[in-house]
N, C-alpha and C positions, 0 to 999 in steps of 0.2 A: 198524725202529727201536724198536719195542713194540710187546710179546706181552704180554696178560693173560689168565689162566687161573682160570674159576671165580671171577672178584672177589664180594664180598661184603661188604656196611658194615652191619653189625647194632645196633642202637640199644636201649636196654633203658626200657621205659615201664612202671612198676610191674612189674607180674608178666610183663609180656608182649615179645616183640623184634618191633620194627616195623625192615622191611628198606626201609635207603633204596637199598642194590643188592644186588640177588639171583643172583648163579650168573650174573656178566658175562664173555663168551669175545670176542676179539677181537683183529684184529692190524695194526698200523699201519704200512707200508712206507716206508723212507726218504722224503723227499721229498712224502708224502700231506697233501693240506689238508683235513681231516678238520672236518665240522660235526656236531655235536651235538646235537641239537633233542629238542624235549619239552615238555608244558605245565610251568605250574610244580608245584613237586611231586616231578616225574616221575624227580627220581634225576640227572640231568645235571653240574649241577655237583657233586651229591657225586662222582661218577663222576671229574671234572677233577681234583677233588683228593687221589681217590687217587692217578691217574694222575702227578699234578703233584708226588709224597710230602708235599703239603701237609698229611697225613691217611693213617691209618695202618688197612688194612684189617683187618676181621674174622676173613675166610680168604679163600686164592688165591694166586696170585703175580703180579708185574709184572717185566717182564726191559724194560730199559731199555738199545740196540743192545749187546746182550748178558749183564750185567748183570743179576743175581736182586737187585732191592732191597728184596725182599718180606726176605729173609732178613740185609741188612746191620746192623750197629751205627748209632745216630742219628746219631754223631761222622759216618758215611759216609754216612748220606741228608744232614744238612748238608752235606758237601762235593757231596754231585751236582747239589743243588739248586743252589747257589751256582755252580758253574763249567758244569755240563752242559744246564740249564734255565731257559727263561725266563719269567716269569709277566707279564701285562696285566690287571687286574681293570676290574668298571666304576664303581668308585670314584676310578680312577687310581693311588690307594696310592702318590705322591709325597709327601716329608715340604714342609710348608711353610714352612719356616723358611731351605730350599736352593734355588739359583736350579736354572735346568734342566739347566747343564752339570752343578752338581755332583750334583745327583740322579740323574743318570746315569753319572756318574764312581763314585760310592759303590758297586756292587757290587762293581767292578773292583778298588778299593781294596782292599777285605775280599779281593779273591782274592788279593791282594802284590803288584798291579800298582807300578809306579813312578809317581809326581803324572803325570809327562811322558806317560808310554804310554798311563793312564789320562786324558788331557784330549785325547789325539792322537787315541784310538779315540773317546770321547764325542761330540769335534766332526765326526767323520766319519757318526757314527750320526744325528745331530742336520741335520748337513745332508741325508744325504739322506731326512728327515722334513719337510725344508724349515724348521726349526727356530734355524739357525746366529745368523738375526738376534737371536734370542730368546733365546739361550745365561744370561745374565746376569740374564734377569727370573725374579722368583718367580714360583710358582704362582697366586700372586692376582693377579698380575700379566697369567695367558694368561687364554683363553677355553676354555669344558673341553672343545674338541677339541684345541686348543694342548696342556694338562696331558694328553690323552689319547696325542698324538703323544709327548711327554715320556716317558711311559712305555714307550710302543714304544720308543722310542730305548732305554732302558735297558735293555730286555729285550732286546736283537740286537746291543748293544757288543760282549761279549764273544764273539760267535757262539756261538750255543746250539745242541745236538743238537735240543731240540723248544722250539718257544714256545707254551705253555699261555695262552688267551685266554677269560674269563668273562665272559660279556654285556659283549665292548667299546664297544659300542655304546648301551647303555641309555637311558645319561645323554643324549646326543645329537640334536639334529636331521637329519633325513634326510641334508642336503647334507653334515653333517659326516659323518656316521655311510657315508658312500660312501665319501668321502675317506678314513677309517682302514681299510674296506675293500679299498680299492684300492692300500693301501700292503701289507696281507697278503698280495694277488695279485703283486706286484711281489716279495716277498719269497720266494714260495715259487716263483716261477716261477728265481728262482736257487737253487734248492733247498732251502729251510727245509721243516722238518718243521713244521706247525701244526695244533695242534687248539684247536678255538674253539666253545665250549658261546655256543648263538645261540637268540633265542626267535623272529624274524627269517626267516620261510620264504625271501625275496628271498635274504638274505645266506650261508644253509645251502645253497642252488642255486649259489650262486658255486663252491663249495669241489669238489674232485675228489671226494666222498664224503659221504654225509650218515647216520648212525645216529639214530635217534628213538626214545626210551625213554619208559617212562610204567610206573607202578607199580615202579620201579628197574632193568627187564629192557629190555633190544634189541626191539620188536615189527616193525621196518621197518632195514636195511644196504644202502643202493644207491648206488651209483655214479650221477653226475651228467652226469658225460662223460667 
């Protein structure tokens, strides 16, 4: 599903480039629930968001299930992002002014969904987050595993080729922070692609894979089970 070659994020500090990813090679197979791990520092989430085109690398490439996006026009990383990719931050990144169905109806919208198709796929995404009761309260409204599910939900309306996941659990108490985990297990065990940057040894052990970076390079790539 994603091949990266040579990645590289180069930052420029006076006279000098500090590399927050240096010379990253790796390759994501459909269906991988790929974790992330590293102290902080150590390159991860820059790493996410090249992956995620949220961030525009230095040098390298990124093929995305076939797809060179290293090479497209912005006009077309906005459209991969929006229809092909799904993002979970540990902010939540819901707007608070929208209840939780439409916060998760709004991508689909942007993609020229219809109201109907767009409120049909939301309440499906929402229920099974276990969400449906909740559909009509704002964000101040949940509790921030509630707004955390919200955003899963939004991220996996449209079905997305990969869902991009940054410290979802941060914010969180243990019991919640299981329960969003346990919805990624659920989700990839029907085949989503996930990669999920985790500071979280427990939750990096879940995933069928774990990469560990530190000074912006790969130092550990193993398989879990």
């Amino acid at each position: 599903m994603i091949k990266i070659n040579n990645l590289t994020k180069r930052f420029k500090s006076g006279d000098h480039d500090i590399y927050a990813v240096r010379d990253v090679s790796f390759t994501v197979p459909e269906g991988q629930f790929l974790a992330v791990t590293g102290k902080s520092g150590s390159g991860k989430s820059t790493l996410l968001y090249q992956l995620g085109l949220l961030d525009t690398p230095t040098e390298g490439t990124i093929i995305i299930d076939g797809v060179d996006v290293s090479s497209v026009s912005d006009d077309d990383r906005t459209m991969i992002r929006l229809n092909d990719l799904g993002y979970i931050f540990q902010d939540y990144a819901i707007l608070p002014s929208l209840t939780a169905l439409e916060n998760t109806m709004l991508p689909l919208l942007m993609q020229g969904c219809s109201q109907q198709e767009a409120e049909e796929k939301s309440k499906k995404a929402l229920a099974r987050l276990g969400l449906l009761d909740r559909m009509n309260n704002l964000p101040s409204q949940l509790s921030g595993g509630q707004q955390q599910r919200v955003a899963i939900a939004r991220a996996i309306a449209h079905a997305p080729k990969v869902i991009f996941a940054d410290e979802p659990t941060a914010n969180l108490d243990s019991e919640t922070s299981a329960s969003v985990i346990q919805s990624f297990l659920e989700l990839n065990k029907e085949g989503q692609t996930i990669i999920m940057v985790t500071h979280e040894p427990e939750y990096a052990l879940l995933a069928h894979r774990t990469i560990v970076m530190a000074d912006g390079v790969i130092v550990n790539d193993h398989l879990n089970k």
